[in-house]
N, CA, C and O atoms as a Tinker XYZ file with bonds, in Angstrom:
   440  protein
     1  N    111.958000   71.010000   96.503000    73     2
     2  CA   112.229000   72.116000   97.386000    64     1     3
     3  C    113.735000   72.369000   97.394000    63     2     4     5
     4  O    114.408000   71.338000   97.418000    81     3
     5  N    114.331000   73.396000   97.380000    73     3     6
     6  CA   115.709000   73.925000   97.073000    64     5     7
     7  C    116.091000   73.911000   98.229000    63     6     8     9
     8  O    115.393000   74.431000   99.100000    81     7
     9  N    117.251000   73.336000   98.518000    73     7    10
    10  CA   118.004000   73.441000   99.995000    64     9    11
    11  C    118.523000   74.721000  100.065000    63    10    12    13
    12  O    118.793000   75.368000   99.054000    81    11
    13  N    118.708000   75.203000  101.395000    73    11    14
    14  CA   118.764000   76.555000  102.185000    64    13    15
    15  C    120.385000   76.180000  102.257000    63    14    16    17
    16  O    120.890000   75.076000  102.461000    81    15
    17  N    121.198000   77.787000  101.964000    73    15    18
    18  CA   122.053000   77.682000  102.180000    64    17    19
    19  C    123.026000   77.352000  103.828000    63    18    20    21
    20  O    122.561000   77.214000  104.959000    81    19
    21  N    124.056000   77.323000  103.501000    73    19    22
    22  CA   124.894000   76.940000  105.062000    64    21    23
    23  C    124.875000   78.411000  105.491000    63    22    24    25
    24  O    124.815000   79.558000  105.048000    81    23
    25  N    124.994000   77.444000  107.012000    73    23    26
    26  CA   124.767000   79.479000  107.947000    64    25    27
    27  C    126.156000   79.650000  108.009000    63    26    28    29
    28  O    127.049000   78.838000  107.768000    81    27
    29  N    126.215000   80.823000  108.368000    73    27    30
    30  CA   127.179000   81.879000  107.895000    64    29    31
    31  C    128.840000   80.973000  108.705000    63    30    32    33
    32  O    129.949000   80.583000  108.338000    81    31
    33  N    127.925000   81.047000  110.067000    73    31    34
    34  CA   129.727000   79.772000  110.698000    64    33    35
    35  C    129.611000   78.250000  110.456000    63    34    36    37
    36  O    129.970000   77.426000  111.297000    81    35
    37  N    129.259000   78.036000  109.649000    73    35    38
    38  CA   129.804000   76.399000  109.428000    64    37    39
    39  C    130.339000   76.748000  107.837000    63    38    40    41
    40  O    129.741000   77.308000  106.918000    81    39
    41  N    131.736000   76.169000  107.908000    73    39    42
    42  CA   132.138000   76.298000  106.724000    64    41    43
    43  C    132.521000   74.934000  105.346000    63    42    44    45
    44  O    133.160000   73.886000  105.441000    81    43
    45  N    132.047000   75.347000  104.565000    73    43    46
    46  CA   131.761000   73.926000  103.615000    64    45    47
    47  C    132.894000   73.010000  103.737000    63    46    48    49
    48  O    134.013000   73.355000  104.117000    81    47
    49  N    132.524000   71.729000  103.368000    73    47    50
    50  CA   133.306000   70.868000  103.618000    64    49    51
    51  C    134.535000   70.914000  102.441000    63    50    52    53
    52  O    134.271000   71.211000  101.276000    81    51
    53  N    135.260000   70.738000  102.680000    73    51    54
    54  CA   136.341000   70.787000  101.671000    64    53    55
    55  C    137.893000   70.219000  101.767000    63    54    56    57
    56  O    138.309000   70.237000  102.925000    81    55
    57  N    138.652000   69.816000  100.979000    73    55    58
    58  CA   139.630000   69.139000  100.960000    64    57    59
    59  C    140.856000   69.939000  102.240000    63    58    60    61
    60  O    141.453000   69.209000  103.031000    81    59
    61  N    141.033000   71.267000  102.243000    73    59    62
    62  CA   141.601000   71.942000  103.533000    64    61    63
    63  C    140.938000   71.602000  104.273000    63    62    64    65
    64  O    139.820000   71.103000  104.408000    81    63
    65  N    142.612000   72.266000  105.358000    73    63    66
    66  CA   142.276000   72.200000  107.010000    64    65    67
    67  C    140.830000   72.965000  107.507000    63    66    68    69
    68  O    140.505000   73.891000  106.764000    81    67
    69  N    140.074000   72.749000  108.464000    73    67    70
    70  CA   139.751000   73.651000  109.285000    64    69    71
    71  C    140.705000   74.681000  109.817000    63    70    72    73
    72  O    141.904000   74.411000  109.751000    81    71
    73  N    140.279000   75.976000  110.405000    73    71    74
    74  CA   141.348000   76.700000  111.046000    64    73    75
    75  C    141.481000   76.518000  112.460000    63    74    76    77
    76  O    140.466000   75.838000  112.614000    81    75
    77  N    141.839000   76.589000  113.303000    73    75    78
    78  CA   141.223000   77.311000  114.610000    64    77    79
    79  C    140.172000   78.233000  115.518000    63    78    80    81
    80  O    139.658000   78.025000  116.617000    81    79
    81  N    140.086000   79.228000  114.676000    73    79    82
    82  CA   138.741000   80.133000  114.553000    64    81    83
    83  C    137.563000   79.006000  114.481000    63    82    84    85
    84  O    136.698000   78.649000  115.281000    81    83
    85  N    137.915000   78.617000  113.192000    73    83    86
    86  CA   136.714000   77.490000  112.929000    64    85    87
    87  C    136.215000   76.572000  114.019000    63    86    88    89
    88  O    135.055000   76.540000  114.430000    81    87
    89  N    137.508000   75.616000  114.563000    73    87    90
    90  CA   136.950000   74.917000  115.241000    64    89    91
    91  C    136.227000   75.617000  116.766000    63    90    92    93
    92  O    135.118000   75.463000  117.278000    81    91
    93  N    137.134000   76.226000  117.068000    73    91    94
    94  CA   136.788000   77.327000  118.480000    64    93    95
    95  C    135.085000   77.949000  117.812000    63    94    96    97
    96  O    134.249000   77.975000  118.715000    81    95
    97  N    134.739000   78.244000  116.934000    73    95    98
    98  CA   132.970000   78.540000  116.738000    64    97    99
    99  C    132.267000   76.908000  116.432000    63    98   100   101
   100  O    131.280000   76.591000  117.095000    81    99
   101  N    132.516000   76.481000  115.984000    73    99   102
   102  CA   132.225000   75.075000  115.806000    64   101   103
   103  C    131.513000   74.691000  117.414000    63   102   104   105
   104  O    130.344000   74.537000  117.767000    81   103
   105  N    132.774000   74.628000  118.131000    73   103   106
   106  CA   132.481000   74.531000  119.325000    64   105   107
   107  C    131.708000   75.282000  120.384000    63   106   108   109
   108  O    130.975000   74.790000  121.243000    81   107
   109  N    132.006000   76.614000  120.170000    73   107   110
   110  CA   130.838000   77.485000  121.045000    64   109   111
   111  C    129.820000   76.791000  120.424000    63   110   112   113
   112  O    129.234000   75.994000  121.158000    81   111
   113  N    129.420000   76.871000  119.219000    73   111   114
   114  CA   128.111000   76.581000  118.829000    64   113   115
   115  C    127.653000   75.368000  119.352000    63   114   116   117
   116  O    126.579000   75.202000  119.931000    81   115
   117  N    128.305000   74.731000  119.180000    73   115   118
   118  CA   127.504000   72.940000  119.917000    64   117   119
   119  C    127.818000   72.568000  121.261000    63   118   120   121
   120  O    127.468000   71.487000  121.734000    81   119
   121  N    128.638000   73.653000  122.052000    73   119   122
   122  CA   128.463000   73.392000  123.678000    64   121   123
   123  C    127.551000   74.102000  124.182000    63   122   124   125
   124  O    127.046000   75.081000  123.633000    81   123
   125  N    127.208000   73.569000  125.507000    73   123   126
   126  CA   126.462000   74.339000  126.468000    64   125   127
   127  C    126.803000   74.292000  127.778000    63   126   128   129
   128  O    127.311000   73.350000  128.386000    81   127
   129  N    126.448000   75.517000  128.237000    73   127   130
   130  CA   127.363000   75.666000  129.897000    64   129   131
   131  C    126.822000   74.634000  130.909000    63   130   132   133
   132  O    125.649000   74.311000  130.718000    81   131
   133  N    127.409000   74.100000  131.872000    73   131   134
   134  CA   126.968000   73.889000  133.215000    64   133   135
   135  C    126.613000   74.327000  134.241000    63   134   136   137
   136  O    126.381000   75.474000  133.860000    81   135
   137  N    126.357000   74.329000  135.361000    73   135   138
   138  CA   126.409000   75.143000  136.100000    64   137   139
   139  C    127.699000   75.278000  137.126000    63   138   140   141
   140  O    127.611000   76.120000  138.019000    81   139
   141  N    128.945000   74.440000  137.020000    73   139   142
   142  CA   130.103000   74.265000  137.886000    64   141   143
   143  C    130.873000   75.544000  136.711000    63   142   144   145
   144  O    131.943000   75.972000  137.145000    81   143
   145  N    130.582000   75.940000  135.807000    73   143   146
   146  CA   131.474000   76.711000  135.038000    64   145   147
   147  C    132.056000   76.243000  134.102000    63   146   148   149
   148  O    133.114000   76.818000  133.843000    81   147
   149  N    131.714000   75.173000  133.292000    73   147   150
   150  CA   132.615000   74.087000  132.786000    64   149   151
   151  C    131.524000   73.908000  131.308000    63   150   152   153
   152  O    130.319000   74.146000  131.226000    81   151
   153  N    132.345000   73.477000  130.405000    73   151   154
   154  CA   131.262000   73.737000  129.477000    64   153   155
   155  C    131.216000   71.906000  129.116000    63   154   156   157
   156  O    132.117000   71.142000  129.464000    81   155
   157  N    129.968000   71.481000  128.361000    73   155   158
   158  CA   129.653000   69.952000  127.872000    64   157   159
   159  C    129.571000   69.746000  126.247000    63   158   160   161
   160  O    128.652000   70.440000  125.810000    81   159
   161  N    130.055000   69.215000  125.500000    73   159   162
   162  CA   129.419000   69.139000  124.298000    64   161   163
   163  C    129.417000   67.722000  123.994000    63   162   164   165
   164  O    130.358000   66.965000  124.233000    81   163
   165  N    127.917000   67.282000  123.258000    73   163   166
   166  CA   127.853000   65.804000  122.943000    64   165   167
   167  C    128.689000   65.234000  121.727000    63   166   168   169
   168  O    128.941000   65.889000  120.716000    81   167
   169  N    129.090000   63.917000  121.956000    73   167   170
   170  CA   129.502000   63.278000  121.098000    64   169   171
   171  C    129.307000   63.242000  119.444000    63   170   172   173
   172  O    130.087000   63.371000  118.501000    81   171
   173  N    127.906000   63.006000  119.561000    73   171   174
   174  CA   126.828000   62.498000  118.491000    64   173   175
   175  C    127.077000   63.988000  117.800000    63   174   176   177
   176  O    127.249000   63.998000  116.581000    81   175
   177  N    127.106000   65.314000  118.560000    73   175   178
   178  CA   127.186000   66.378000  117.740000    64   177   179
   179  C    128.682000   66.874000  117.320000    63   178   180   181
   180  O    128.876000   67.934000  116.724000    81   179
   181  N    129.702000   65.984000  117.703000    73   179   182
   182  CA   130.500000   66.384000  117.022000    64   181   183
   183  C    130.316000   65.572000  115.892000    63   182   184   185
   184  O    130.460000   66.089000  114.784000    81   183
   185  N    130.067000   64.572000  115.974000    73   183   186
   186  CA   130.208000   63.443000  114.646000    64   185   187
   187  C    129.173000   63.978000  113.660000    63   186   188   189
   188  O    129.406000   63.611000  112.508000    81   187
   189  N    128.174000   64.689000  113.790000    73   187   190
   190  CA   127.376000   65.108000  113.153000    64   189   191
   191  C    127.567000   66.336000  111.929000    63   190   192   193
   192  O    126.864000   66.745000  111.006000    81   191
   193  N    128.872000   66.654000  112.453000    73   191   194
   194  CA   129.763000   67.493000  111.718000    64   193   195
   195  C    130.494000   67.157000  110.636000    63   194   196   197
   196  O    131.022000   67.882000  109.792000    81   195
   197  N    130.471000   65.951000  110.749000    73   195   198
   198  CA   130.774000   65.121000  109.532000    64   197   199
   199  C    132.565000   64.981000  109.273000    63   198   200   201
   200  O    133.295000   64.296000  109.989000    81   199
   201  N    133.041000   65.823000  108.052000    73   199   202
   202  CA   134.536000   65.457000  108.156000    64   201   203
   203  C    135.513000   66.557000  109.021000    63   202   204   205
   204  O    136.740000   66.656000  109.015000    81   203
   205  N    134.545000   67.304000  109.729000    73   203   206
   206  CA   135.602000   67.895000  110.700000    64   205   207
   207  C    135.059000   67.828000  111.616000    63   206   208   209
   208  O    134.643000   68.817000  112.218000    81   207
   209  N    134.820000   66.012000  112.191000    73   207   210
   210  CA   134.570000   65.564000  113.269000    64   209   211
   211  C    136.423000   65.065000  114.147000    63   210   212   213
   212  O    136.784000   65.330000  115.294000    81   211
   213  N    136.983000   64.524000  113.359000    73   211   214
   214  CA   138.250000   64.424000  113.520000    64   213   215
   215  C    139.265000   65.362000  114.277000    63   214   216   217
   216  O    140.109000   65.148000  115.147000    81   215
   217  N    138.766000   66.711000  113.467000    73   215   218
   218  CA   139.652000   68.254000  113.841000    64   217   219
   219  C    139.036000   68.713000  115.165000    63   218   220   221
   220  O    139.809000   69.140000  116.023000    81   219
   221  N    137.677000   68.668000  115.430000    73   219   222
   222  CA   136.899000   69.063000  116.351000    64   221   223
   223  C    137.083000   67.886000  118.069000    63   222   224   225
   224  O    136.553000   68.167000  119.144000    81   223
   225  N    137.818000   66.843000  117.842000    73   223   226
   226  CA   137.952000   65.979000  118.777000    64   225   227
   227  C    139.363000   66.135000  119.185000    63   226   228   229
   228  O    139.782000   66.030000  120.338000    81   227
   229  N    140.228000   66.461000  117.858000    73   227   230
   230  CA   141.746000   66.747000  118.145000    64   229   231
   231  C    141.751000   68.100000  119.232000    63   230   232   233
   232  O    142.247000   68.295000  120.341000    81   231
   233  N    141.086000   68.750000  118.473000    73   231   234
   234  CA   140.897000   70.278000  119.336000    64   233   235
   235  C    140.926000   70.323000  120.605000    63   234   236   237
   236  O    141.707000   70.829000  121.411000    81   235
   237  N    139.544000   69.460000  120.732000    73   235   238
   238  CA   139.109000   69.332000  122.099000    64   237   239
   239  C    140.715000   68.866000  123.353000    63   238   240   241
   240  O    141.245000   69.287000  124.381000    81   239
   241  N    140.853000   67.869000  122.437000    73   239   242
   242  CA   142.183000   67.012000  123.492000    64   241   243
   243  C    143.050000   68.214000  123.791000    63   242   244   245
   244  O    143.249000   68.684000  124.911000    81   243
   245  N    143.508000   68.623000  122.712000    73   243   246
   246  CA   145.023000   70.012000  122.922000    64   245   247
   247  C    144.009000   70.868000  123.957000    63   246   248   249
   248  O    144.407000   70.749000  125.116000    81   247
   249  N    142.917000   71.620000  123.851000    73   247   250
   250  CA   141.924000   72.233000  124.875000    64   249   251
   251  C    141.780000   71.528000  126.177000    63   250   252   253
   252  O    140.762000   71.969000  126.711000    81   251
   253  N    142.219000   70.832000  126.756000    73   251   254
   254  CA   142.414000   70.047000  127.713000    64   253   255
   255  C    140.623000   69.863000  127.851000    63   254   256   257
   256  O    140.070000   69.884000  128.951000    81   255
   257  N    140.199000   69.764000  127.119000    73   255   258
   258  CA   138.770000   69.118000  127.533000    64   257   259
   259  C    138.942000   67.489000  127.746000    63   258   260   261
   260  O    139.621000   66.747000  127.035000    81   259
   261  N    138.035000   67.056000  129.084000    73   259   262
   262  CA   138.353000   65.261000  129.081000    64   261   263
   263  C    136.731000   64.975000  128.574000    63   262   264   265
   264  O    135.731000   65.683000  128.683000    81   263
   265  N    136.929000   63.626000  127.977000    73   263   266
   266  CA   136.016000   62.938000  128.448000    64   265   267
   267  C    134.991000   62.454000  129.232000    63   266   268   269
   268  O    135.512000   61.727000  130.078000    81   267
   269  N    133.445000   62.502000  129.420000    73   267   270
   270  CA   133.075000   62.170000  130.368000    64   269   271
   271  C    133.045000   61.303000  130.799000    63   270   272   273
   272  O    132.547000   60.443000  130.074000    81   271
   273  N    133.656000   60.641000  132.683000    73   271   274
   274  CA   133.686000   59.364000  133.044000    64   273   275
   275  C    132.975000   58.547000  132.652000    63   274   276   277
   276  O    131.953000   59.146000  132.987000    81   275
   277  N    132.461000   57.303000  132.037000    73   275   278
   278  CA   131.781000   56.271000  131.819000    64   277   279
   279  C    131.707000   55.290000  133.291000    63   278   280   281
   280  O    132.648000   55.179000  134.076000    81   279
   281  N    130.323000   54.609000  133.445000    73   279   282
   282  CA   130.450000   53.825000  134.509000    64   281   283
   283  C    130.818000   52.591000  134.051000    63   282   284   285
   284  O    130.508000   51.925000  133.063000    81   283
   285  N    131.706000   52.397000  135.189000    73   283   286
   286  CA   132.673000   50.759000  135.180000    64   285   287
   287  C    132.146000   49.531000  134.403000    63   286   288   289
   288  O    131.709000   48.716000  135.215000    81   287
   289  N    132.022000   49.083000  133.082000    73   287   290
   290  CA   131.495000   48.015000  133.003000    64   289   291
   291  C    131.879000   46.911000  133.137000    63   290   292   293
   292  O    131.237000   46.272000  132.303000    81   291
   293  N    132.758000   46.006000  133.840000    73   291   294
   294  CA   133.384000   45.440000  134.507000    64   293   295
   295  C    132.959000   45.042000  135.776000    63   294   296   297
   296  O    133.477000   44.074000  136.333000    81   295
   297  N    131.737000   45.939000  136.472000    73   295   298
   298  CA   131.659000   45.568000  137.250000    64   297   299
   299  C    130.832000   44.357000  137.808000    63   298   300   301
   300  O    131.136000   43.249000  137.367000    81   299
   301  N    129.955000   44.433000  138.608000    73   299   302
   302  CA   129.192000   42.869000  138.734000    64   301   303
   303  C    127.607000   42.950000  139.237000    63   302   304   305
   304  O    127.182000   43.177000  140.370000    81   303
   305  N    126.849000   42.676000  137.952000    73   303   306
   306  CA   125.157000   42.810000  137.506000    64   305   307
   307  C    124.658000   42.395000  139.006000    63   306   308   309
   308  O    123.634000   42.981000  139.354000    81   307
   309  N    125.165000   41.562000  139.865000    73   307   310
   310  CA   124.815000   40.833000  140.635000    64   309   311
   311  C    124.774000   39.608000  141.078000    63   310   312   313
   312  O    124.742000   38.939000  140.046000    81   311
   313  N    124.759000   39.016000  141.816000    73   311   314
   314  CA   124.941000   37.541000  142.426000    64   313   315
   315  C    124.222000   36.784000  142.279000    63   314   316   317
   316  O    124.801000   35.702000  142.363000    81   315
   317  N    122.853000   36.619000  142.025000    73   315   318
   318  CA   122.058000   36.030000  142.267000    64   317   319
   319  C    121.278000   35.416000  140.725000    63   318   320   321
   320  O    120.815000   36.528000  140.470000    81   319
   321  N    120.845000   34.659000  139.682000    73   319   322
   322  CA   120.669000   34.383000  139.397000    64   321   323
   323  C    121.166000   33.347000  138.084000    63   322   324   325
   324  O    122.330000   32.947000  138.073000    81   323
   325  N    120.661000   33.137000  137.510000    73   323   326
   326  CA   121.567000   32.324000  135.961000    64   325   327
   327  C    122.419000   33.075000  135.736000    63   326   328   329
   328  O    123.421000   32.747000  136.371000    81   327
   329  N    122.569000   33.936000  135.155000    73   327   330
   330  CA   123.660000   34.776000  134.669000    64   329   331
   331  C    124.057000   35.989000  135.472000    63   330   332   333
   332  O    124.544000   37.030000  135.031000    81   331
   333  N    123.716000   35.630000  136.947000    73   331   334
   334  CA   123.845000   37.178000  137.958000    64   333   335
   335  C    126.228000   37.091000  138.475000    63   334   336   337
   336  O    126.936000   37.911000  139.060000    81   335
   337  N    126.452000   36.159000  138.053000    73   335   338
   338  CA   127.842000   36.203000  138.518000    64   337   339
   339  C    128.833000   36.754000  137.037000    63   338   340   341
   340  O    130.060000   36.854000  137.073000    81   339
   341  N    128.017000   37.047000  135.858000    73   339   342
   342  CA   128.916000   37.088000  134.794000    64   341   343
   343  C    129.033000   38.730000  134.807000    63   342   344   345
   344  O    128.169000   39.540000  135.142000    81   343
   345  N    130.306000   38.956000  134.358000    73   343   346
   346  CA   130.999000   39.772000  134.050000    64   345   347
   347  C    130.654000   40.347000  132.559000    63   346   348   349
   348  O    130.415000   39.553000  131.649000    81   347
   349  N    130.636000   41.724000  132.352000    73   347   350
   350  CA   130.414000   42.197000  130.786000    64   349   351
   351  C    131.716000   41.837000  130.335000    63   350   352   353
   352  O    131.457000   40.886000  129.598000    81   351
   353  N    133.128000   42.012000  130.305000    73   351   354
   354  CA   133.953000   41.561000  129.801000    64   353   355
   355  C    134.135000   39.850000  129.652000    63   354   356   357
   356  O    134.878000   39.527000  128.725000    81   355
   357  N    133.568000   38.760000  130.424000    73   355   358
   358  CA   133.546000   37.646000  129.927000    64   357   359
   359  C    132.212000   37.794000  128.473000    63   358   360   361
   360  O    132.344000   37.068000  127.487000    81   359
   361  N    131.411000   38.473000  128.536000    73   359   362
   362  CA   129.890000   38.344000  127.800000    64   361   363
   363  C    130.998000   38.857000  126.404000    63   362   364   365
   364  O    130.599000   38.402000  125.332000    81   363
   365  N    131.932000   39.479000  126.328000    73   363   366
   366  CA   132.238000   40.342000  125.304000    64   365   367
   367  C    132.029000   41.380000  124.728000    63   366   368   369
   368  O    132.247000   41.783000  123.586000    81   367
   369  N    131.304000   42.051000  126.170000    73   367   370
   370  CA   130.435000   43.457000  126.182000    64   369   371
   371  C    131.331000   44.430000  126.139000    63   370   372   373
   372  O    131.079000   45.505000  125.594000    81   371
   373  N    132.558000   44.141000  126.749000    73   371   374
   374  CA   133.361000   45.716000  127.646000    64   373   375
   375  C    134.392000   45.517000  126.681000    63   374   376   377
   376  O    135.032000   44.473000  126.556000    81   375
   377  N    134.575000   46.886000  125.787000    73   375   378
   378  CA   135.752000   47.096000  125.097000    64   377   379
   379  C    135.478000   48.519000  125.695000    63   378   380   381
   380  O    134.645000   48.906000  126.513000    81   379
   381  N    137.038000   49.529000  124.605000    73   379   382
   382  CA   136.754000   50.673000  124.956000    64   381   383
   383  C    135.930000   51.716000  124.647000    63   382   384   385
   384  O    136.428000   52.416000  123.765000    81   383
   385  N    134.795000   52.119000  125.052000    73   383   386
   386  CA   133.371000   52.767000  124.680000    64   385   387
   387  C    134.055000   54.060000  124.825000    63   386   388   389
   388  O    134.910000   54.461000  125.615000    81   387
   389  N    133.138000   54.853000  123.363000    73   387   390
   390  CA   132.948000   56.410000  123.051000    64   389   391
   391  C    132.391000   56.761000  124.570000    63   390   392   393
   392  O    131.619000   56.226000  125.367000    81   391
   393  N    133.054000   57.730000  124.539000    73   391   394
   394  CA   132.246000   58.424000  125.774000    64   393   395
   395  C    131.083000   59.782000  125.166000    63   394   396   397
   396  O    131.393000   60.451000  124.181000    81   395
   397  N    130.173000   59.943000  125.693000    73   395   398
   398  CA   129.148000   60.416000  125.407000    64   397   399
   399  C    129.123000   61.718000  125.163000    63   398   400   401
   400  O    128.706000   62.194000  124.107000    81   399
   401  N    129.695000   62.570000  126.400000    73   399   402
   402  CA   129.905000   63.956000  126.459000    64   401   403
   403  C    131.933000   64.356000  126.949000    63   402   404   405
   404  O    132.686000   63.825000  127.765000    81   403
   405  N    132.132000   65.562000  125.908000    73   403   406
   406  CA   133.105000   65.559000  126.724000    64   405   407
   407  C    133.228000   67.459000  127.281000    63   406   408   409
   408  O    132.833000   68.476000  126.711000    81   407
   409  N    133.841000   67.290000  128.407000    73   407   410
   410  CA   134.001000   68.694000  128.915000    64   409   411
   411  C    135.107000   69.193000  129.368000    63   410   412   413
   412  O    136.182000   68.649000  129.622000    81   411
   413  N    134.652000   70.630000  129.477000    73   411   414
   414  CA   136.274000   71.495000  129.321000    64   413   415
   415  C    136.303000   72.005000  130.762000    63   414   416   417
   416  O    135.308000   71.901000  131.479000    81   415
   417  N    137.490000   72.580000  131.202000    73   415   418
   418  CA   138.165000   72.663000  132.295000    64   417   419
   419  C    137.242000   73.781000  132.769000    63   418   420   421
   420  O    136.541000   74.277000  131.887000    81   419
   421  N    137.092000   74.356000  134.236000    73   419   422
   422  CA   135.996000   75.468000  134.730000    64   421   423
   423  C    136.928000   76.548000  134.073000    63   422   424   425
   424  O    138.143000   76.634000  133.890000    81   423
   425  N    135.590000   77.516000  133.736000    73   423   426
   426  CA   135.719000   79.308000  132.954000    64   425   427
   427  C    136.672000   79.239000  131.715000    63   426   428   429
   428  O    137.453000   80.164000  131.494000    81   427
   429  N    136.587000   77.904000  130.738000    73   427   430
   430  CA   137.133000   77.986000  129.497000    64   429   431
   431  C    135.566000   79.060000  128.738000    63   430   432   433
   432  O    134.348000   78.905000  128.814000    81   431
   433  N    136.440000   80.083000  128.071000    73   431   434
   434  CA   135.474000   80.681000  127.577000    64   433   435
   435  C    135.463000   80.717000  125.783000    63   434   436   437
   436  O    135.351000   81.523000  124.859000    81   435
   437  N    135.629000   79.496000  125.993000    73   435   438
   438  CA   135.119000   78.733000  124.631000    64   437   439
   439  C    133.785000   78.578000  123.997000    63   438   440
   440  O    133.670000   77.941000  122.950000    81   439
């Protein structure tokens, strides 16, 4: 079966930059709104982009888009059993984790 060509805004991978244009459709395309006004796009779909996963994360940062908070892993499973006093950072659990989604500031109309 013959593979289907690339749609019209994703542009082939290639030894050049992305532009700006590019990444700014890149991005409409793989965000979706909230309802605070603020837009979300997943991780997994930028990386899915393959080598202008890099350009598409740089973007984001200069776009003042943050990160979505991650919950504390540091904190404490609980008290109570064999292993209820250990810490994920003693286990060797807690380094610094990808965050999942990241989002842009309210009425970026990106």
């Amino acid at each position: 079966m013959p593979l289907s060509p690339l749609p019209t805004d994703v542009a082939p991978m290639t030894g050049t930059q992305t532009s700006d244009e590019e990444i700014r459709a890149v991005v409409a395309r793989l965000s979706r709104p909230e309802g605070s006004g603020r837009r979300t796009i997943e991780h997994a779909a930028i990386m899915a982009e393959g080598g202008r996963s890099a350009a598409i994360l740089e973007w984001l940062a200069d776009a003042a888009w943050v990160p979505e908070k991650l919950p504390d892993t540091t904190a404490q499973r609980g008290s109570s059993g064999l292993h209820g006093m250990r810490r994920e950072t003693v286990r060797g659990g807690a380094g610094p984790a990808t965050p999942r989604r990241y989002v842009s500031q309210p009425r970026d109309d990106t």
